[in-house]
N, C-alpha and C positions, 0 to 999 in steps of 0.2 A: 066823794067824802070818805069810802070807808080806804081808799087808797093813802088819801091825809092822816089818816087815824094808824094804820101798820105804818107807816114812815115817822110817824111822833113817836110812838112804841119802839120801831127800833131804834131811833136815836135816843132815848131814854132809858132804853137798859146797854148800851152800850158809853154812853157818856157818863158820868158818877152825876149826882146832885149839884157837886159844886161845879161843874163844867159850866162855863157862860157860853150862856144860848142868841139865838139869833134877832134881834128885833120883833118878831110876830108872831102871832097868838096861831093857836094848835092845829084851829082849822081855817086858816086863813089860803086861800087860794095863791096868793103871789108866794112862791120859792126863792129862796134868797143866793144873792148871786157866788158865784164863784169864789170873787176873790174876799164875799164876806166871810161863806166857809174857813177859808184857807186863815185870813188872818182869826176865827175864832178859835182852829186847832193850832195856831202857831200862840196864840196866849196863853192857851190851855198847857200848851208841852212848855213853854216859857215858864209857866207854872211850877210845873210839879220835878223839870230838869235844869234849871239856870245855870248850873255850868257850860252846859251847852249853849247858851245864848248870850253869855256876860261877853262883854269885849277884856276881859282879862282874863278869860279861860281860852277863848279861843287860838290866838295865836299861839301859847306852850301846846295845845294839843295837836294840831296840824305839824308845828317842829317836831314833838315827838313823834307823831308817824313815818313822817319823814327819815326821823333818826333810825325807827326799827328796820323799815323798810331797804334802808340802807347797811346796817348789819347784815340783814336776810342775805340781800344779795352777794357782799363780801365772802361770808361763808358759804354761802353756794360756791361762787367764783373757786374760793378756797380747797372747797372738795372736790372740787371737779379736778383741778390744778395736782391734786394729791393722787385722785384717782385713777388718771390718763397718763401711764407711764410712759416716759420719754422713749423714741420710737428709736432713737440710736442706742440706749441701754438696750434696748429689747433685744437688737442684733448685732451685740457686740463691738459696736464698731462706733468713733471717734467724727464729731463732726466735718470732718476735713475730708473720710472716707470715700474714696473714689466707685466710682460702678462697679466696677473689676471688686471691688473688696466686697460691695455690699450686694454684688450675686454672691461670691464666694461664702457669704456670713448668711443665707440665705437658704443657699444648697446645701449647707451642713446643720442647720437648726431645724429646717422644713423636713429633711429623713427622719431627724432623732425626734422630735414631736408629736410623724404623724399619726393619725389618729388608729390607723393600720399598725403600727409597732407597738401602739401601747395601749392595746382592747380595755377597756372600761377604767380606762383614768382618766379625769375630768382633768386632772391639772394639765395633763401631757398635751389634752385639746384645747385650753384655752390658752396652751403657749400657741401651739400650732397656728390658733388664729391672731395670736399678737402678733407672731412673725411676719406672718403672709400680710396681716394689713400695716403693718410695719416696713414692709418691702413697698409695698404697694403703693404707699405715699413716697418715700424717698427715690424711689426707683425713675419714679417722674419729674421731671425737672424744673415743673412749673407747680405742682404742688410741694415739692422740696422746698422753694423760695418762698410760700408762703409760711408752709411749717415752722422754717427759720425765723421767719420775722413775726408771726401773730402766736404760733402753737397749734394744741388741735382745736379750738374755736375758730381759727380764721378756716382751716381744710373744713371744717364741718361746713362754713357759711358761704367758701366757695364751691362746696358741691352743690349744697342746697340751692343756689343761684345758677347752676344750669352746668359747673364746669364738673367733668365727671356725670351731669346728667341726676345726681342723687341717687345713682342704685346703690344694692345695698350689696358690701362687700361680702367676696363669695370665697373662701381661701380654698376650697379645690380645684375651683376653676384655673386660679392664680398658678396653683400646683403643676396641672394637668399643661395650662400654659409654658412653664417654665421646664418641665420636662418632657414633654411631648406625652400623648396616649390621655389617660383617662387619669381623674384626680386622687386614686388610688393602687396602693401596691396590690401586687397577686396575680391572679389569673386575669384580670378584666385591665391590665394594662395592655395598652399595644408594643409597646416593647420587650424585647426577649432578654430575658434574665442570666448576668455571666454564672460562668464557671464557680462552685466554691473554691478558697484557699486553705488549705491544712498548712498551721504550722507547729512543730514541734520545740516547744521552750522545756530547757533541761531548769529545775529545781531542789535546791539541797534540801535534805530530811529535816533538817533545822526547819526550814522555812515551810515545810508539810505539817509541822509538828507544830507551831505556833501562829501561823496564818504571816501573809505577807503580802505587802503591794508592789509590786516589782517593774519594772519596763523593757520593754525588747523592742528592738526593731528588724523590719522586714524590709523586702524593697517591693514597695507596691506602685502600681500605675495609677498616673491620676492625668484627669483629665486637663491638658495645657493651660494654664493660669493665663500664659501671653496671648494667647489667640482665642482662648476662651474656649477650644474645642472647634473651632472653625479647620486647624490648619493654614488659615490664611491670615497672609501678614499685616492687610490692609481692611481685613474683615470679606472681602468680595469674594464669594463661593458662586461657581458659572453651572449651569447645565450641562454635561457631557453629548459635545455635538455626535458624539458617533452611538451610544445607545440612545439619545435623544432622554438622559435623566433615569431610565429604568434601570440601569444595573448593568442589565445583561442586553446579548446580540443572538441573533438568528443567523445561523451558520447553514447555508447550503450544502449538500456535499453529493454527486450524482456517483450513484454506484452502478448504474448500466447505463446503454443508450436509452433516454427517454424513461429511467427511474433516477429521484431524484431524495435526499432526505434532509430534513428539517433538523437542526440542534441546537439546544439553548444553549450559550456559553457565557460566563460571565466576562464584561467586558473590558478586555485588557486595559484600556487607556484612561479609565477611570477606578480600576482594580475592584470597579462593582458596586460605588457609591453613587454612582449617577451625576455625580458632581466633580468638576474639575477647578482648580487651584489655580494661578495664573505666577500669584507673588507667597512663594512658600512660609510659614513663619519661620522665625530664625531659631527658637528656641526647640521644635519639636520638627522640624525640615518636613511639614507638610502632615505627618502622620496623627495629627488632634491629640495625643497623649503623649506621656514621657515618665519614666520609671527614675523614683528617687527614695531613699530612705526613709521609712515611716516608723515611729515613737508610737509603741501603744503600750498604755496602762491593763497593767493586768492585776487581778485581785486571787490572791491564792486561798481560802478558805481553810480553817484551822481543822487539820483530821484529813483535807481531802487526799480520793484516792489517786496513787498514780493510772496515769494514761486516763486521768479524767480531763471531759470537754467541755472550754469556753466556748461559746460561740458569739460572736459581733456581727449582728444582722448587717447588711448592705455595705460589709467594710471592706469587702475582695477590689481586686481590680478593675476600674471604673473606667468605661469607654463613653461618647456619645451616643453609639448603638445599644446600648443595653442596660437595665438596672444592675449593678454592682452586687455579686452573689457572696455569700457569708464569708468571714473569717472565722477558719475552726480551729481552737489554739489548744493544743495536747500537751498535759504536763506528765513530764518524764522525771526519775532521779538523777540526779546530777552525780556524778562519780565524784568521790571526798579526796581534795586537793590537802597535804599534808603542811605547803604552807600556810593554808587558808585557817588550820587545825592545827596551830602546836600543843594545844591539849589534848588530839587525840578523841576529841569529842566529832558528836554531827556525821555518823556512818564508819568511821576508820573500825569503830567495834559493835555499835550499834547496827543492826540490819531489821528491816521493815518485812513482814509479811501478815497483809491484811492490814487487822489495827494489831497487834501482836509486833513487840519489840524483842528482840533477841541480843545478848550480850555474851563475852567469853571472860571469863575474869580466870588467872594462870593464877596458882598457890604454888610454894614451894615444899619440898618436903618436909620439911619440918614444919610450917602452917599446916599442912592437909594431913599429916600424920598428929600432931599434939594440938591445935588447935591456936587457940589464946591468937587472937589474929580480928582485926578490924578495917575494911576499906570504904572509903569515901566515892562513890559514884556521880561522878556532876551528870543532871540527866541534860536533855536538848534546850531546854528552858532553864537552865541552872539551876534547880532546886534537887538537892543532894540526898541520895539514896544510897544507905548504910548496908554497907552487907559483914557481917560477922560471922564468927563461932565461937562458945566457951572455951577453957583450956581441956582438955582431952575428949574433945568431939573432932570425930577424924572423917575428911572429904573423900568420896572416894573418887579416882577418875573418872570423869563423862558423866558425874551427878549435876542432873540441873534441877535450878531451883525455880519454882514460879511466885511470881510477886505481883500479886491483883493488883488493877489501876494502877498500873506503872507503865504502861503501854500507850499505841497512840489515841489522843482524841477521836470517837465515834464523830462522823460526819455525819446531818441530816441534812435531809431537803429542804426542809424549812428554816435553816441557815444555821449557826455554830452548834455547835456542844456546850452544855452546861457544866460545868466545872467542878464535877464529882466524880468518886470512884467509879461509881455504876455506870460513867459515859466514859470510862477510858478500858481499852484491851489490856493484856498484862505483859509484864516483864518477863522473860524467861532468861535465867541465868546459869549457863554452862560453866562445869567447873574444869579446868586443866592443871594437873601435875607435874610441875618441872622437877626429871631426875639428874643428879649430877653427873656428871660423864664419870668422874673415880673417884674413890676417895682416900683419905692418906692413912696410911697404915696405922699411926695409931689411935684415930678414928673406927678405922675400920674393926680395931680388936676391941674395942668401945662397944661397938652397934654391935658385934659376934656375941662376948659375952651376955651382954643383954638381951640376946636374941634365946640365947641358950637357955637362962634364967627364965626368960616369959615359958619355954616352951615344957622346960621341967615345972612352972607351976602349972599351967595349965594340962598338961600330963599327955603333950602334944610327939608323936614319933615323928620322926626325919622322914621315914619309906614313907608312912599314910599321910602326912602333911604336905608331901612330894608326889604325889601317887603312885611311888616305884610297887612293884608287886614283892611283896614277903620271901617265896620263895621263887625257885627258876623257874624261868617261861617254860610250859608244857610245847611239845613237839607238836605242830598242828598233824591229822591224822593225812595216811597216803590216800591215794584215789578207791586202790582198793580194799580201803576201810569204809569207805560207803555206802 
């Protein structure tokens, strides 16, 4: 009974009043069945929610779900389609692109990305890893034909079904695959690092003085595009039957009866690769490289100094044996070609030392003696520096003049100059006096006279204005007057 009594109580503060109850009184022993329950909560919620139970509510709201649920997935679809950038943008390369193209677009993205070249950029690593799974799926020619035909849904759903296995892509392994050694640059690679290249690129003061993007080419080695680095024409690289693949041979050599000595030598008939060629390629006759004209983009920075250095990490010449060591590009002044200058600008009078610009501007005698005299200076950027003097302000020879922030752009580290006086050195402006070779006589009795008139105003003598002495030289004294 008192079990009857808690199961009445809680159905009664859980049920409202108006809930319709069951056929039988409070303490009555028989429980009422299952499905009488079911249909008194199903009248009870028919109740209090009849849209839910009308036959004209229900079919709009099942289509509506239907409808959103189908939005959902569209936009998903959508985003994902927007998200997963196409894996031939990623590597430059055109869906038609062959192997040969798409190692080649693969071996030049994975250097400049990875994560080793460009310490604490996030962007530079998640190209890194576009690439490499980029590569990764094209590269294979049973996930290439899906990629074509489904995208990256159908590659996800054939890895996740066994092909590939569903591991999860690893782009230094890919790395470490594709270039032999270890998935990173540096010391923990197993291959040996070439030589750096110095090159020296001449640049005119113009292009020191205003910054410039210029091109040069070098002749660098690259590794055979036709044979891929193999040397061989057919792809088949053999063993070397005579070191048996190591390199090198043990050379016997007996220096007396019954002494005998041991010496390594590298092995002529494979020149020390362990592998020998059968069908040479035709393009590089067996030797894996071949040397051809390289275009590089150089950026000249506004102010920089001469015999300052670019360097292009891993851009030297590239063997299969080794990682490819710097390119160090050294910029020099370029001697001022006078057709290049018919104005005479850009060094023919300008000279550079430091940030300090230097000029020679020639007067004649009549400018450097009376003055009244104005020149126009086009500087390296053409913007025009005035040099003057009033009328009876007189030059004298080898006066030079300085003129703050007229000089070259200050270069920083942390990249241009700011465009004020205070980041530029100065002008220094030498003056030259050209004399006439003679002059005509009645010129000359012109400038005498008036030479005579300044020198009676000024109350100037011929001897002391000459330094002659007044009266005759004294005799210097004999020896023994000492």
């Amino acid at each position: 009974p008192s079990s009857r009594i808690v199961n009445t109580l809680v159905i009664s503060r859980v049920l409202p009043r108006s809930t319709p109850r069951l056929p039988c009184h409070s303490f009555c022993s028989a429980r009422p069945s299952e499905a009488a329950r079911d249909g008194a909560v199903s009248d009870w919620s028919a109740s209090r929610f009849p849209f839910l139970y009308s036959k004209s509510h229900r079919a709009p709201r099942s289509a509506m779900l239907l409808r959103g649920l189908g939005w959902l997935l569209l936009v998903a679809l959508v985003h994902l389609a927007l998200c997963a950038e196409d894996y031939y943008k990623v590597l430059g390369v055109d869906k038609q692109a062959s192997e040969k193209q798409l190692k080649s677009a693969y071996r030049q993205l994975s250097k400049k990305f990875h994560p080793d070249k460009n310490p604490g950029d996030e962007t530079a690593h998640e190209k890194f890893v576009q690439v490499s799974e980029a590569y990764d799926i094209l590269s294979n020619s049973e996930t290439r034909q899906i990629y074509d035909r489904y995208g990256h849904d159908g590659v996800k759903q054939h890895r996740q079904g066994g092909g590939g296995g569903g591991q999860q892509h690893d782009p230094f392994d890919l790395f470490s695959r594709f270039f032999g050694g270890h998935g990173h640059f540096g010391k923990s690679s197993r291959e040996p690092r070439g030589h750096n290249v110095e090159v020296r690129v001449e640049i005119a003061l113009r292009d020191f003085y205003n910054g410039a993007t210029t091109e040069f080419q070098w002749d660098k080695q690259h590794i055979c595009e036709t044979c891929e680095g193999s040397g061989s024409a057919d792809g088949k690289v053999d063993t070397c039957g005579v070191c048996g693949g190591r390199g090198v041979r043990i050379v016997k050599q007996q220096l007396a009866p019954g002494m005998f000595q041991q010496m390594q030598m590298r092995c002529d008939a494979c020149g020390g690769r362990g592998q020998t060629i059968k069908h040479k390629c035709p393009a590089c006759q067996g030797a894996r490289v071949e040397r051809k004209p390289t275009t590089v983009s150089l950026k000249i920075e506004r102010g920089a100094a001469r015999d300052s250095r670019t360097v292009y990490e891993n851009e030297a010449d590239q063997s299969p044996d080794w990682i490819a060591g710097d390119l160090i590009v050294t910029l020099s002044e370029k001697a001022p070609v006078a057709a290049e200058n018919p104005d005479g600008v850009d060094g023919v009078f300008f000279r550079r030392k430091g940030d300090d610009l230097y000029w020679t501007e020639v007067l004649s005698l009549r400018e450097a003696w009376m003055g009244d005299w104005t020149r126009n200076l086009t500087h390296l950027d053409t913007h025009v520096v005035r040099l003057s003097r009033p009328r009876g302000h007189v030059v004298h020879p080898g006066h030079v003049e300085t003129l703050p922030g007229e000089g070259m752009p200050r270069w920083h580290e942390d990249g241009e100059s700011v465009y004020h006086s205070t980041e530029f050195g100065n002008l220094y402006v030498t003056y030259e006096v050209v004399l006439p070779d003679q002059m005509e006589p009645a010129m000359e009795k012109d400038f005498w006279a008036l030479w005579e008139k300044w020198r009676a105003k000024k109350g100037v003598d011929l001897h002391k204005d000459s330094g002659r002495p007044d009266g005759p030289a004294s005799a210097a004294p004999g020896r023994d007057e000492l």
